[in-house]
N, C-alpha and C positions, 0 to 999 in steps of 0.2 A: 287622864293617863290610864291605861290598858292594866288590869293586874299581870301582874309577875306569879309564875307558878312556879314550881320546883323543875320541871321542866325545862323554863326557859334558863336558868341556873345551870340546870345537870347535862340540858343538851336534849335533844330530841332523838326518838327513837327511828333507827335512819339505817337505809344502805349506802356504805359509802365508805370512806374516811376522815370528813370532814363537813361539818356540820352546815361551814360557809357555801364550802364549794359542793355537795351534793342536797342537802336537806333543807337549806335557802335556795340552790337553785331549781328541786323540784317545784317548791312552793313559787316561785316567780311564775316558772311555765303553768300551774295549778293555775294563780294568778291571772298570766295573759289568753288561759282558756276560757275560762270565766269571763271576761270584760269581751272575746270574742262571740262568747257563747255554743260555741260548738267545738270539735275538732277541727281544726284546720285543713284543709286538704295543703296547702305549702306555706312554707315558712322560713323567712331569714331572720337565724337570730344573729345581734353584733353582741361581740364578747370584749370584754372593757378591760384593763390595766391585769390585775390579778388573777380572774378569769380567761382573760387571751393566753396570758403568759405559761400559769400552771393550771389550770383547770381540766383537761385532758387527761390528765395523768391523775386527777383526783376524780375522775367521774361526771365533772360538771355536765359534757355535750350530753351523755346518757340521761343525767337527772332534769336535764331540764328540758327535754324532747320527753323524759316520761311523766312531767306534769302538765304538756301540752297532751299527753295520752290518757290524763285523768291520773295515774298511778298516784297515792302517796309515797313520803318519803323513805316509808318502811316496806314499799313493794320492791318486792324481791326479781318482780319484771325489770323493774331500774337498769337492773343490768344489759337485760335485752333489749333498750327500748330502741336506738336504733335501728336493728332487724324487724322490730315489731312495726316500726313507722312506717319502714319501705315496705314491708308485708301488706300495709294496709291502705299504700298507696299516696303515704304523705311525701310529700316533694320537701325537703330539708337540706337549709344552706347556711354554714356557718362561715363567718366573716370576722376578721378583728377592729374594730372600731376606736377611736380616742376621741371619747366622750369631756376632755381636758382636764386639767390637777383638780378643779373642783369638783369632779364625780369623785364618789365610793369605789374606790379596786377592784369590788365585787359587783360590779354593774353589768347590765345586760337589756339589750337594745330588741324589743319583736316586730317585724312586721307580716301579719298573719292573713292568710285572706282561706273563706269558706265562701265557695259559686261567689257571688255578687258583693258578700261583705268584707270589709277589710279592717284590721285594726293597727292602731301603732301605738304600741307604751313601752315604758322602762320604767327598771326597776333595780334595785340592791340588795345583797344577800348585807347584813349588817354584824352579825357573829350571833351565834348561835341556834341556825336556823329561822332565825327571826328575820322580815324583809321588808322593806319599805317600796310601794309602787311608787314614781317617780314624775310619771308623765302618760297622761292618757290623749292619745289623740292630737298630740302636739302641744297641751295645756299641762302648765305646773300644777301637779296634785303631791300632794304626802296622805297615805292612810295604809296600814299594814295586813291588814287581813286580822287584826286581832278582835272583830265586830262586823258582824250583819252590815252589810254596805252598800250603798244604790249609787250608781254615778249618773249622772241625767245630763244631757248637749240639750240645750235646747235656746230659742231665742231670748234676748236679754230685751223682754218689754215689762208692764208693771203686772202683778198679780204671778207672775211665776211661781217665784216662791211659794206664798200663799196657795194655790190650787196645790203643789207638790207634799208641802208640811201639811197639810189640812189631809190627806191621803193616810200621812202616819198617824196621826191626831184618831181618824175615822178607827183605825185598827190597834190602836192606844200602843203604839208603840214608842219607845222614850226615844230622843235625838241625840247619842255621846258626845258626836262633834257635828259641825256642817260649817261647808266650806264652799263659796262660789268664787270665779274666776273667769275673765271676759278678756278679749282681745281688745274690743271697742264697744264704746257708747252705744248701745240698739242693734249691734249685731248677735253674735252668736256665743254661748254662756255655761261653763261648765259647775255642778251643782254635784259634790262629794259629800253625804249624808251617812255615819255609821251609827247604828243603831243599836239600841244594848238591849233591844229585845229580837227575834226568827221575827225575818221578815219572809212574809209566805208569797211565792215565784208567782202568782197573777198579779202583786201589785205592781210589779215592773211594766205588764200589758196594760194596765188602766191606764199607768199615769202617761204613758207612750200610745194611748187615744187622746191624748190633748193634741189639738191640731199646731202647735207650736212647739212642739217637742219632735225630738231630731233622734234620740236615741239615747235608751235607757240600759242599762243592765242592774243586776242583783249579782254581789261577789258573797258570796256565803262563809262566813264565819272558817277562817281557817284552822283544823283541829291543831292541839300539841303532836 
């Protein structure tokens, strides 16, 4: 389990008015930057139960286009980010989604694409600025950004594992959790490792020279 800080108690320090609906939703779009790796050039996001309904009027479309623009929750851009996206040429499309009774109120659906890349995840604002990713890539993940995080697609044959932990092992970094998930037997395999030590941004390009590996990212430790 993740420490608890005064923080996640007292609420984070946020533009907005509500911690769910702007300062969870920054960090989602912070979130589905990261697992993209760049800015987006266009983007639909789907807004789920609590966020479709009241989210607009709390800031959510603004906070969470300004953590696809990098902004933290305390940037005062938040406000602008809108005008700042089209300024800068991102193509942004919001849509209402029913994700079903069993999603979080506070869910929110990305499908992001940069030239040739494309991603797709979701994720939940939970209360208190705190958020859980949900789905990366079409795969059931849970991990919150509370920890140094690698997500690895890659094929499900033997030794995977081992050549990936052997990588953190090399750089003596500890393992908090790790979690794999596979569609089918020898097809293709997704690998969510958070780390309770900086994981330094080349090891993502190493382990993504193993010629079975499909596609790596590094989510970096989300501040309070």
């Amino acid at each position: 389990m993740p420490e608890v800080s005064v923080f996640d108690v007292i609420g984070p320090i946020m533009v907005g008015p509500s911690s769910s609906h702007t300062a969870g939703a920054a960090r989602l779009g912070l979130m589905a930057r990261a697992l993209l790796g760049d800015t987006p050039d266009r983007v639909v996001i789907g807004l789920h139960g609590s966020f479709a309904q009241t989210g607009k009027g709390h800031g959510t479309d603004r906070a969470v286009v300004g953590g696809l623009l990098g902004f933290a929750p305390d940037d005062d851009r938040i406000r602008a980010s809108l005008a700042i996206a089209e300024a800068q040429g991102m193509d942004v499309t919001f849509e209402e989604v029913d994700l079903g009774s069993d999603a979080h109120p506070n869910s929110v659906v990305f499908d992001l694409w940069k030239g040739d890349t494309q991603l797709h995840c979701a994720g939940a604002s939970i209360g208190g600025g705190m958020i859980r990713v949900t789905n990366v890539q079409g795969y059931p993940v849970s991990f919150s950004g509370a920890y140094e995080t690698l997500v690895v697609v890659a094929e499900d044959r033997p030794g995977t594992i081992n050549a990936v932990t052997s990588w953190l092992l090399m750089y003596n970094l500890n393992i908090a959790t790790f979690k794999v998930e596979r569609r089918e037997r020898g097809g293709e395999a997704i690998m969510v490792l958070e780390s309770d030590d900086a994981v330094p941004d080349h090891l993502a390009e190493a382990i993504s020279d193993f010629p079975w590996v499909h596609w790596v990212r590094h989510v970096p430790r989300l501040k309070s």
